[in-house]
Each structure stands twice: as structure tokens, then as C-alpha cells.
C-alpha positions, 0 to 999 in steps of 0.5 A: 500500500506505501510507495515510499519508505515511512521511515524517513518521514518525520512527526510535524507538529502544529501549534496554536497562532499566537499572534491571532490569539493575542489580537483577540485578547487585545481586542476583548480588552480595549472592547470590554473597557470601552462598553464599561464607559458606554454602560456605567452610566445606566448601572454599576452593574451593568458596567462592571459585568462588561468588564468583567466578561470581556477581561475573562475572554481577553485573559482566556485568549491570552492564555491559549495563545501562548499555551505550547499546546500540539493542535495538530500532528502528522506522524508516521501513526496518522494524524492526531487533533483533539486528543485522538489519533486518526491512522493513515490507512483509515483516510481515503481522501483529503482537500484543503479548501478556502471559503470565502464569506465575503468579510474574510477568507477560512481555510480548512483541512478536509479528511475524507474516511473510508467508513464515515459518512461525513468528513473530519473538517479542521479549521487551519486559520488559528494554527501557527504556519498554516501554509506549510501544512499543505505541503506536509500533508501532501508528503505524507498522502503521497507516501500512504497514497491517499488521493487529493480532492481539489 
């Protein structure tokens, strides 16, 4: 079933994108101080809420960003997200495909299996080095001779 010599491929892992995680804690902050202006006015209540929940998101995407958590790995064994491993010989097809919904643009990594009826959709635009992940995966499909779908 392999065409090449397994051996030779090395485990690659993917990381969380700290500067996408530390925009959006910043962003929580400077949003969850300027609604507690808007609102302290109208209750203290209401105010101090705002700030409260906007101070937890910033802190919990501070937090992720800079956390050394493996996102998503491609290793000899298969692929690993989630905790869970899906092993190369369980894959029959994979696509990576950009969705554009007129504000932005999302990648994903699409993972057709052999006995599932719905796909395994990974979203890529929070995973540091995103880019290279299609040529990883393209080694590897080639060496486990799993098909692409464009």
C-alpha cells in the first residue's frame, strides 16, 4: 500500500497562532473597557459585568495563545487533533479548501474516511504556519497514497 519508505518521514507538529490569539485578547480588552464607559452610566452593574466578561475572554485568549499546546500532528501513526489519533490507512481522501464569506477568507483541512459518512473538517486559520501544512500533508498522502480532492 506505501510507495515510499515511512521511515524517513518525520512527526510535524502544529501549534496554536499566537499572534491571532493575542489580537483577540487585545481586542476583548480595549472592547470590554470601552462598553464599561458606554454602560456605567445606566448601572454599576451593568458596567462592571462588561468588564468583567470581556477581561475573562481577553485573559482566556491570552492564555491559549501562548499555551505550547500540539493542535495538530502528522506522524508516521496518522494524524492526531483533539486528543485522538486518526491512522493513515483509515483516510481515503483529503482537500484543503478556502471559503470565502465575503468579510474574510477560512481555510480548512478536509479528511475524507473510508467508513464515515461525513468528513473530519479542521479549521487551519488559528494554527501557527498554516501554509506549510499543505505541503506536509501532501508528503505524507503521497507516501500512504491517499488521493487529493481539489
Amino acid at each position: 500500500m506505501m510507495t515510499r519508505d515511512t521511515r524517513q518521514l518525520t512527526t510535524v507538529q502544529f501549534k496554536k497562532h499566537k499572534a491571532a490569539y493575542t489580537v483577540a485578547g487585545v481586542t476583548c480588552f480595549v472592547l470590554a473597557v470601552m462598553f464599561y464607559f458606554v454602560y456605567r452610566s445606566e448601572g454599576t452593574t451593568v458596567g462592571w459585568a462588561i468588564l468583567l466578561a470581556g477581561l475573562l475572554l481577553s485573559v482566556y485568549c491570552f492564555w491559549n495563545g501562548y499555551s505550547d499546546t500540539v493542535v495538530l500532528e502528522l506522524s508516521t501513526e496518522g494524524i492526531k487533533y483533539k486528543q485522538r489519533c486518526y491512522p493513515w490507512d483509515t483516510l481515503q481522501s483529503y482537500a484543503i479548501n478556502v471559503q470565502d464569506d465575503g468579510e474574510g477568507s477560512f481555510t480548512y483541512l478536509v479528511l475524507n474516511f473510508k467508513n464515515a459518512k461525513v468528513p473530519l473538517t479542521i479549521q487551519l486559520d488559528w494554527i501557527d504556519d498554516e501554509a506549510s501544512i499543505k505541503q506536509h500533508m501532501a508528503i505524507f498522502a503521497k507516501a500512504y497514497e491517499i488521493e487529493f480532492d481539489c
